[in-house]
Structures are given as structure tokens and as C-alpha cells.
N, C-alpha and C positions, 0 to 999 in steps of 0.2 A: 751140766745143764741138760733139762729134757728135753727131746727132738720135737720138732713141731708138729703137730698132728697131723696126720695126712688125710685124716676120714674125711669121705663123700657128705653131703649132708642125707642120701638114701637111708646112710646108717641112722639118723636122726628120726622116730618115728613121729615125732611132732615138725618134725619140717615136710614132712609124706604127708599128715594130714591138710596141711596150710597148703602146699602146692594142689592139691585134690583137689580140695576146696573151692579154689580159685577157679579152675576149669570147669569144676561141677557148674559153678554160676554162671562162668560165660557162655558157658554152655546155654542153660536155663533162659537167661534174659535172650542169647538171640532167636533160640526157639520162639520164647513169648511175642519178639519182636516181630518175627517172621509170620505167625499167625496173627497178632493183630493186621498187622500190612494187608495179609489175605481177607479179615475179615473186611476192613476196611474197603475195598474193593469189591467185593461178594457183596455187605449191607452197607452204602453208605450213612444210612441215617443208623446205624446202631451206635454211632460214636456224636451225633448232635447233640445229645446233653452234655458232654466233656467240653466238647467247643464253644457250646453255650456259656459255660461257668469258667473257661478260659479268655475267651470273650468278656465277661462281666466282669473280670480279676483286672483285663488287661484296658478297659474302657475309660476311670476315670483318669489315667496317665496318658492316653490319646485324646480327652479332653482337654488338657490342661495344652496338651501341643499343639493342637489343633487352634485352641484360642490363641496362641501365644504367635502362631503361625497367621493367624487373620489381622489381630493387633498390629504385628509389626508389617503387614499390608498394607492394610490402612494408614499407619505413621507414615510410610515411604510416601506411598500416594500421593496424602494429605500434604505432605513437604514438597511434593515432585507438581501437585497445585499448588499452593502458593507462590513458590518460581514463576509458573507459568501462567499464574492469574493477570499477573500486569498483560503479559505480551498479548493473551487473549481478550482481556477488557480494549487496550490500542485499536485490536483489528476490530473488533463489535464498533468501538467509537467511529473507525475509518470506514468502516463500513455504511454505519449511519450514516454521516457526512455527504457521503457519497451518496447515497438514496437520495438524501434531502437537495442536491445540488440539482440531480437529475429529476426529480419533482418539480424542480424549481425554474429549468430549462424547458420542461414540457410545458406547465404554465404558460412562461412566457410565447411557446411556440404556439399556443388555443390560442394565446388572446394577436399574436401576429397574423393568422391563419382567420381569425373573426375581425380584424381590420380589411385583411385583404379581400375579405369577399365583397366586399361593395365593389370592388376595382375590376371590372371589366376588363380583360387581355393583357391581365399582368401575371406573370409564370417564372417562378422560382427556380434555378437549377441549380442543387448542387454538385461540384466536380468533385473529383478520387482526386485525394493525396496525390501530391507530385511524386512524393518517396517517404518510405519511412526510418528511419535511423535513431540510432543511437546518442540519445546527450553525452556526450563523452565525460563535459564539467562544468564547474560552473565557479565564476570569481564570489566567494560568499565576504571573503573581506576583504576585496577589495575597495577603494573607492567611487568605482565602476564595476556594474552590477553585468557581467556579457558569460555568455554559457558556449561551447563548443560542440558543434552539433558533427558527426562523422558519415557528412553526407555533403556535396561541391557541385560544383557547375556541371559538371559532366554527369550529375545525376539529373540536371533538370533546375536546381535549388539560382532563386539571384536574389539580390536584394529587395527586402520588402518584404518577402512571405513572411506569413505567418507560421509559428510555429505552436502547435497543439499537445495537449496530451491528454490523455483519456478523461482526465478529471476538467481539464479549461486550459485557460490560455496559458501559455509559457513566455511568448516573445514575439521579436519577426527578426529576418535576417536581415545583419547591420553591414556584412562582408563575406562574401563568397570565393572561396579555393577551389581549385579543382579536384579534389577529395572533402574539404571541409571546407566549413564555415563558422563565420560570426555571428550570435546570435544576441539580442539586445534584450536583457531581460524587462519585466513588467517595474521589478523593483529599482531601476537605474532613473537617478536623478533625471535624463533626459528624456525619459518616455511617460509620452502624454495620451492619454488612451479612451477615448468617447464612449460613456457605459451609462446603462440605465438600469433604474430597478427591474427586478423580473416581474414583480407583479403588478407591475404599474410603467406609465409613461415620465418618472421620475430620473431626467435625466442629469448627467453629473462629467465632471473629468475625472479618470485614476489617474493620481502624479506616483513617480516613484520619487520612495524619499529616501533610499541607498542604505534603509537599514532592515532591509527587510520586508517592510509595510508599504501600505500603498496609501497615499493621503485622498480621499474621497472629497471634490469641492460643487457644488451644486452650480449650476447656470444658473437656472432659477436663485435669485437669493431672497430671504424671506424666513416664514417659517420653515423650520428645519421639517422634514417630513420624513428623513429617516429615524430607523428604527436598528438598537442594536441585533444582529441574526439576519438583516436584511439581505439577500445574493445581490452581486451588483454582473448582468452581463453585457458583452458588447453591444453595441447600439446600431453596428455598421456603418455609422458618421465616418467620412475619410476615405474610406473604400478600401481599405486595408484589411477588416476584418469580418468575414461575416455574422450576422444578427446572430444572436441568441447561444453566445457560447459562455461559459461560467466565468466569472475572472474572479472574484473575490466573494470575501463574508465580512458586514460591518462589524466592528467588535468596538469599537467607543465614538461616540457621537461629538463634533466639534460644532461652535456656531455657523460655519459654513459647510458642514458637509459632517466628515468622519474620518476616520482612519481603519482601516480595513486589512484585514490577511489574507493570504492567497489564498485560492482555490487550490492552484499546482503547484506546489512546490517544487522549483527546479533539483533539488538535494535530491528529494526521494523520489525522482525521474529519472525512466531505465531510457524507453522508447518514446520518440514522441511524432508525429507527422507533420510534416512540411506542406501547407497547402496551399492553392494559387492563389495569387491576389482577388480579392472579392470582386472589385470593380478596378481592373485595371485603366481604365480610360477615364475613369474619375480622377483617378491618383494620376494618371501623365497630365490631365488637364491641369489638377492641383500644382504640381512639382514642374509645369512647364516642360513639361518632356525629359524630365530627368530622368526617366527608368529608362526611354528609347535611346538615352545617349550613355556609348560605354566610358566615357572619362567623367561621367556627373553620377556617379555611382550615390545612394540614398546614404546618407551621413546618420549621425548616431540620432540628433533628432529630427528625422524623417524631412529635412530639407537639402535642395541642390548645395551643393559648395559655397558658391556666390555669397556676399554677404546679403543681399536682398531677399528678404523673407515674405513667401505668398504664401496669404491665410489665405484656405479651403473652406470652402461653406460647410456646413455642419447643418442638424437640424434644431441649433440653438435659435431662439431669435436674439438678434445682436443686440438689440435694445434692452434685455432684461441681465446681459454678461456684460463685464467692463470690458472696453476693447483690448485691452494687454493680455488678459487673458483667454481669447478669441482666438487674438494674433499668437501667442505662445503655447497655447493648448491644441487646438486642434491642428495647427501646422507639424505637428510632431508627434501626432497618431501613429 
């Protein structure tokens, strides 16, 4: 057998040329490279036509991502509104609402303010919130309509207030703790609440009818004179509440009145304020002194304990309301 060759490939005159070769080139190109680099530096624009036509090479593939990159923009977006269209149409609605109420409140405040001016030495005060607190909740299915307010006696708070919320009425307080209290909502079969239209002297009872709604019954009885969209606010009858605060919106009209939805929804009430009785000396007059005595504490519908029930004058005339509902309506504002 023959020994295996031992030779270099030196000895190979064709593998001397391919290795040469090779170094001649890289030789070459980093020269070349080196003085472009230089010239580049030295004249920038000597190289603007190559980056022009590099540019124009590399343009319709940066268009295509470029669209491709706005498109799927747009899809996100376009889906990320949709989502949020509902939640945003809500607040625009609740926002209206809420204009319309307070338009509605101001109303009524011109035409109470162009009543009072005939009145010589009569002077309006309103007091500051007793306190303002927290609804902590609210019985929704229950069969008693009462909310829990996280605010008691030792804040100031007793039976009878009223309880507000930025939007209108909430309630008034049925029971007071010394941290908390009972709050008796608008929508509780017991609560009977003296209210007129706003834009008019169109006065009426809110009943609660424990589902929610508020049943709207006219004193006056006759032609119906409401209108579905009509504000119904307090009327100050009772002394419980003061004049001109929002309680409801008629939304279907009955032959005695309507049936109406709240203003404030106790649900979607964070904060609400506690405020003094409007006329307290009305209401002790009404109630026989039940607010001044601590063991006749104000019951759910707004009368002493005793079975004996004192109807409060209101500013109904009695002749044009049947007495039962006189007697059971305004006694339990």
C-alpha cells in the first residue's frame, strides 16, 4: 500500500493561487470600503442618488406596512369604541338627565322667588347639611324599601331628616344609632311625600309602591294635567322637606295622576347629605310633639306610635281631596 501523502498544499500552485486571491479581495473591498466611509464623511451628498434609488427600491414595502400598521389601528380602536360606546352614550344620557332636572329645579326656584315677591318680610334661609355620609345600602328586594346611612346620633343625624343626594330626594331618617341609621326610602309602601310640578302649581301625593316606582295621585281630581317627562319636586307641605328639590320623572300617565321614577336612585348612591328638618315646629305641631319626646321616636309612616293618627294641613284644599287620603297622605310625609 502507498503512504499517504504528506504534501503541504504550498506545494499545490493552484491552491497558492485561490489563497492569493482571496486576500487580494479582502484586501480590495476593505480599502474600497474605507474610502467610501471617508468620502461619505468628507461629501455627504455625493452618495444622495444611491440612497435615493435605495429609498425608492425599499418604499413600496414600507408602504404596504405602513397601511397594514394604520389598518390594524383602526380595527383596535374601532373595537376598543364599540365596547365603550354603550358606557359613553349612559354617561351623555345621565348627564342630560341631570341638566334637565336642574333646569327644572331652577324653574321652579324663578317662579317661587316671583311668588314671594309680593310678600313683604318673608326671608328664606337655607341651613348646611347636618353631615354628609356614606349610603352604606339599600333593601332593593326587600318588601320594605329602608337604606343605611353610615352616619348616628352623635353626628347630629335623628329621626325625620331628610336625606338628599345631589340629584333629589333619597328619604328621611326612620331610625337613628349612634354610628348609623335608618333611612326610609321614597319607594317604601309607607312613604307618602307632598310634591308639585315644577313648572307649575300642580300639586299631587308620591306614594311608594315597594317596586321601585313612585305612584303620582293628584289632589286636585279632574282633568289629568300631567304630562309624560313632567319633574315632580317637593312642595314643602309637612315641614319635612324643603321646597324645590327634584324627586321624580312622570313616565306613564294614570286617570288619577301617573306613576313616575326616581330622580335618585338609592343603588347608584355613593354620598348623600343629611339635612335639618325644614320646619321643625310644624312637624312637632303636626306629630303632637313627637320629635321633642325620646320614646315617641317618628315611625315608618311619619306618625307618633299611638294608634291615633293627626292629619297635618298641607296646602291641598280639603274639599277638592277625599278625606282618607288627606288623612293617609299627608300624615306620613
Amino acid at each position: 500500500m502507498a503512504p499517504p501523502s504528506s504534501r503541504r498544499s504550498s506545494f499545490s500552485k493552484k491552491a497558492q493561487y485561490s489563497l492569493f486571491t482571496g486576500y487580494l479581495l479582502a484586501g480590495v473591498t476593505a480599502i474600497a470600503g474605507l474610502c467610501l466611509l471617508l468620502l461619505s464623511l468628507w461629501q455627504p451628498s455625493a452618495f444622495a442618488p444611491l440612497r435615493g434609488l435605495a429609498t425608492d427600491a425599499v418604499s413600496p414595502v414600507g408602504e404596504v406596512g405602513a397601511a397594514t400598521r394604520t389598518t390594524s389601528q383602526g380595527l383596535f380602536s374601532s373595537i376598543a369604541g364599540y365596547f365603550e360606546a354603550g358606557r359613553q352614550n349612559a354617561a351623555l344620557r345621565e348627564e342630560v338627565e341631570l341638566a334637565r332636572i336642574r333646569l327644572a329645579e331652577a324653574a321652579a326656584v324663578k317662579a317661587e322667588n316671583r311668588r314671594l315677591k309680593g310678600l313683604l318680610g318673608l326671608r328664606e334661609t337655607s341651613a348646611p347639611p347636618v353631615v354628609m355620609a356614606r349610603l352604606v345600602g339599600s333593601t332593593a328586594t326587600s318588601t320594605r324599601r329602608h337604606a343605611f346611612l353610615g352616619a348616628g346620633s352623635r353626628d347630629g343625624v335623628v329621626p325625620g331628616m331628610p336625606v338628599i343626594s345631589e340629584r333629589g330626594v333619597i328619604g328621611r331618617v326612620l331610625e337613628s344609632g349612634r354610628i348609623s341609621a335608618r333611612v326610609l326610602l321614597l319607594t317604601d309602601t309607607e312613604s307618602v311625600l307632598p310634591v308639585r310640578r315644577a313648572k307649575d302649581d300642580v300639586i299631587a301625593f308620591a306614594e311608594g309602591r315597594g317596586d321601585g316606582l313612585l305612584r303620582i295621585r293628584l289632589v286636585n281630581l279632574g282633568i289629568n294635567p300631567l304630562k309624560v317627562g313632567d319633574v315632580m319636586l317637593t312642595s314643602g307641605a309637612g315641614g319635612y322637606y324643603r321646597p324645590g328639590i327634584a324627586v321624580a320623572v312622570i313616565s306613564k300617565l294614570t286617570p288619577d295622576g301617573g306613576i313616575a321614577r326616581l330622580v335618585a336612585e338609592p343603588a347608584a348612591t355613593d354620598y348623600v347629605a343629611v339635612e335639618p328638618i325644614y320646619q321643625p315646629a310644624a312637624v312637632a305641631a303636626i306629630q303632637g310633639g313627637a320629635l321633642d319626646q325620646p320614646d315617641t321616636a317618628v315611625t315608618g309612616n311619619g306618625d307618633a306610635p299611638n294608634p291615633g293618627r293627626v292629619t297635618p294641613a298641607t296646602s291641598a284644599s280639603p274639599a277638592s281631596a277625599a278625606p282618607a287620603r288627606a288623612d293617609a297622605g299627608a300624615g306620613r310625609e
